[in-house]
Structures are given as C-alpha cells and as structure tokens.
PATOR-116690 format. One record per residue: residue number from 1; residue in one letter; x, y, z of N, C-alpha, C in turn. Coordinates in Angstrom, 3 decimals, padded with zeros to 6 digits. Layout:
REM residues N
  seq  type       n.u       n.v       n.w      ca.u      ca.v      ca.w       c.u       c.v       c.w
  NUM     A         X         Y         Z         X         Y         Z         X         Y         Z
...
END
This chain:
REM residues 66
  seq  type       n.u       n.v       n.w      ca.u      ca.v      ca.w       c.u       c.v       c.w
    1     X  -012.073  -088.671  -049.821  -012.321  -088.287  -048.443  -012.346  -086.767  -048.350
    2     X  -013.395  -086.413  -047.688  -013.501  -085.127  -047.005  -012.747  -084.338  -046.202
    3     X  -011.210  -083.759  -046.584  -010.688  -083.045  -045.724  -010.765  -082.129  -044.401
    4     X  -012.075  -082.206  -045.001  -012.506  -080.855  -043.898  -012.776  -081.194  -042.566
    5     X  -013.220  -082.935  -042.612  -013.514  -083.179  -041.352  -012.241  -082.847  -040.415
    6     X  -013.124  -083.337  -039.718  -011.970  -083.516  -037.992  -011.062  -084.932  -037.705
    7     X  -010.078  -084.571  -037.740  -008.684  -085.553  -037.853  -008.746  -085.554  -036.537
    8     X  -008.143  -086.854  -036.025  -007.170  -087.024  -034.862  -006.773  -088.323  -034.690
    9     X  -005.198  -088.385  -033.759  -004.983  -089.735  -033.641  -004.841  -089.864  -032.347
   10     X  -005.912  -091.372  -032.152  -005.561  -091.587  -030.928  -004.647  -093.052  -030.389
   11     X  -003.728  -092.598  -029.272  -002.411  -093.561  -029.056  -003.484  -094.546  -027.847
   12     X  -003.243  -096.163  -027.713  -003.930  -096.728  -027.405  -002.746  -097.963  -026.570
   13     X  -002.825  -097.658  -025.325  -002.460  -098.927  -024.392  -003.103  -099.795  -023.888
   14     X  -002.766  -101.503  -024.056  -003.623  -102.288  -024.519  -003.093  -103.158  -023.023
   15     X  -003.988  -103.928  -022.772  -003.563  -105.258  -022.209  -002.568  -106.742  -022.436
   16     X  -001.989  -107.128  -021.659  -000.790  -107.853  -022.629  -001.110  -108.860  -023.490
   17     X  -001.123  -108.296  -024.858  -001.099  -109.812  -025.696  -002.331  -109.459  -026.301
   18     X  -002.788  -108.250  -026.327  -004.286  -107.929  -027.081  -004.223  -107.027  -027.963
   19     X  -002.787  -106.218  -027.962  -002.350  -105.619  -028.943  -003.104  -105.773  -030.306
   20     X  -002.958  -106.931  -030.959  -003.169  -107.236  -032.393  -004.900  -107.919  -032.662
   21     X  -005.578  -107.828  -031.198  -006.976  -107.845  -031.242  -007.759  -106.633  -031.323
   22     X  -007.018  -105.678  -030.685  -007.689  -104.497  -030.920  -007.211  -103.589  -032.091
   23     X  -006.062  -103.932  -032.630  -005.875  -103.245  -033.890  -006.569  -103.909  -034.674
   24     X  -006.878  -105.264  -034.832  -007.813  -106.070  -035.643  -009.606  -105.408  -035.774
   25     X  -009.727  -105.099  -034.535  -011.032  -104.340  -034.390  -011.502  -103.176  -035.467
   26     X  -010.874  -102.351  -035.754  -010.488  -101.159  -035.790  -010.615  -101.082  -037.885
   27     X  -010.025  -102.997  -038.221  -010.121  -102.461  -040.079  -011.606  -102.511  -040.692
   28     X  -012.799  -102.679  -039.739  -013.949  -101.946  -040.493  -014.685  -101.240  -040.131
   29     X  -014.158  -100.047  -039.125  -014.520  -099.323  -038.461  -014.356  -097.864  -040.040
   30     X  -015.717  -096.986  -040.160  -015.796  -096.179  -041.500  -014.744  -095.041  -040.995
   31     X  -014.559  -094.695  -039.918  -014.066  -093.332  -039.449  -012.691  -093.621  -039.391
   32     X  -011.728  -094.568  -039.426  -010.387  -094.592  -039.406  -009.855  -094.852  -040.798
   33     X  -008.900  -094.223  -040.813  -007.698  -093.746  -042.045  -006.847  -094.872  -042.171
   34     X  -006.607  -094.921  -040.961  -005.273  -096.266  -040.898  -004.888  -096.222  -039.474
   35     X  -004.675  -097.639  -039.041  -004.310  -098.074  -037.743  -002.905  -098.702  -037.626
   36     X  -002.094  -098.238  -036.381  -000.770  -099.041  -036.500  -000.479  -099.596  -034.841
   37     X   000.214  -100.882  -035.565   000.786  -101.691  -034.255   001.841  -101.252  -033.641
   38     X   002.469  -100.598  -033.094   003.929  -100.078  -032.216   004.834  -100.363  -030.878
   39     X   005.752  -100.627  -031.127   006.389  -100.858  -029.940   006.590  -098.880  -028.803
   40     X   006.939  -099.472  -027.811   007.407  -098.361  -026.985   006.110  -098.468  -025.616
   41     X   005.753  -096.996  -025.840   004.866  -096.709  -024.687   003.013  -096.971  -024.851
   42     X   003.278  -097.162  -026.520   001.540  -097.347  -027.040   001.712  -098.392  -027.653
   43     X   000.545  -099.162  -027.746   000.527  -100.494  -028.360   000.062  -100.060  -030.004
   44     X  -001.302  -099.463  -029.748  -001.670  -098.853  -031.299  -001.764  -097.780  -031.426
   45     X  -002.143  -097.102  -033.120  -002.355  -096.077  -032.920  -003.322  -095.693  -033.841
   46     X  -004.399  -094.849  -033.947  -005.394  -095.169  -034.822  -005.492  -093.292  -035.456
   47     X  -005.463  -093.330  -036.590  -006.318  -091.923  -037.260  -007.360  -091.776  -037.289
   48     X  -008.291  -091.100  -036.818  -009.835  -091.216  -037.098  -009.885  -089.965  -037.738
   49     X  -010.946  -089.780  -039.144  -011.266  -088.695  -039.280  -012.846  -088.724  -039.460
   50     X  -013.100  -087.395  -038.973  -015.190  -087.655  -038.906  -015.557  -086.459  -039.135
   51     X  -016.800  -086.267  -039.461  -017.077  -084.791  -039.760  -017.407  -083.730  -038.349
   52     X  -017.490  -084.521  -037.111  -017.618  -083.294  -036.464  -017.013  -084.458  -035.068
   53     X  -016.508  -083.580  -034.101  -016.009  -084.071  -033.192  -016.640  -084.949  -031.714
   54     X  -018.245  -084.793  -032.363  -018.669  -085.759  -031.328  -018.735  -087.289  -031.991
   55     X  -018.286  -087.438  -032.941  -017.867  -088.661  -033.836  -016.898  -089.165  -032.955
   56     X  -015.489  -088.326  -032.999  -014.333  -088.801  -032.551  -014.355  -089.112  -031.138
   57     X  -015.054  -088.528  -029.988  -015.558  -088.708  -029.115  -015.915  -089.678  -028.615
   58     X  -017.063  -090.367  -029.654  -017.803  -091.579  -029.433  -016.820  -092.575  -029.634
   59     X  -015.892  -092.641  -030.532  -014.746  -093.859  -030.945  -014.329  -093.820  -029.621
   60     X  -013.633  -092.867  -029.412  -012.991  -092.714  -027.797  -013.740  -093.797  -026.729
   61     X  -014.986  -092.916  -026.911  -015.790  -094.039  -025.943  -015.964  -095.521  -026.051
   62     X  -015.930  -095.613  -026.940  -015.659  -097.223  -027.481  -014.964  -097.718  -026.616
   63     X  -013.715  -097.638  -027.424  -012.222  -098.207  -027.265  -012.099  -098.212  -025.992
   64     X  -012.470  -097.033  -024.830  -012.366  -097.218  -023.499  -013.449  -098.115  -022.824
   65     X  -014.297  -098.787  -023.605  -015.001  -099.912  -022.585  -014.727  -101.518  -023.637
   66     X  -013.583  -101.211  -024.337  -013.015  -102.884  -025.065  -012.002  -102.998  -023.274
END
C-alpha cells in the first residue's frame, strides 16, 4: 500500500441492529484498511485510505445514503 495517500477514519452511527450489516458492507470495499464493530457512542469504524481526498469524500457519500 501506498502511504502517501490520504488516510482517514470515519466513526459511523448505525440504526438499531444494523450495526453488523453495515460493517459487513464495507469487507470489499478497495479503499478500506480495516473496519471495526464498537460499543459506546459509534457503532463502526472504518479506515479508508485513497489517493486523493475526493475518494474519501465519495465513501462518505455512500455510507450517508445506506
């Protein structure tokens, strides 16, 4: 992997009980590192890394119309 890209993680509050559908989403998606299930205030949490930040952007956009 290409260090150089653009890292970020984004924390993801889910609907009840969809938790482990949308982290399910997420293992053949090319731009994420690794995704995690969590208790507390976020349900998941995802690393994305991409080479330029309208990549990470677009994931964003995703995830906000699941």
């Amino acid at each position: 992997m290409d260090w150089k890209n653009r890292s970020a993680y984004v924390f993801i509050k889910t609907q009840k009980g969809k938790d482990h559908e949308i982290w399910k989403r997420f293992q053949s998606w090319n731009n994420v590192i690794g995704t995690w299930l969590v208790d507390g205030n976020w349900d998941v949490i995802v690393w994305f890394d991409a080479s330029d930040w309208d990549t990470i952007h677009k994931c964003v956009e995703t995830i906000k119309e699941w």
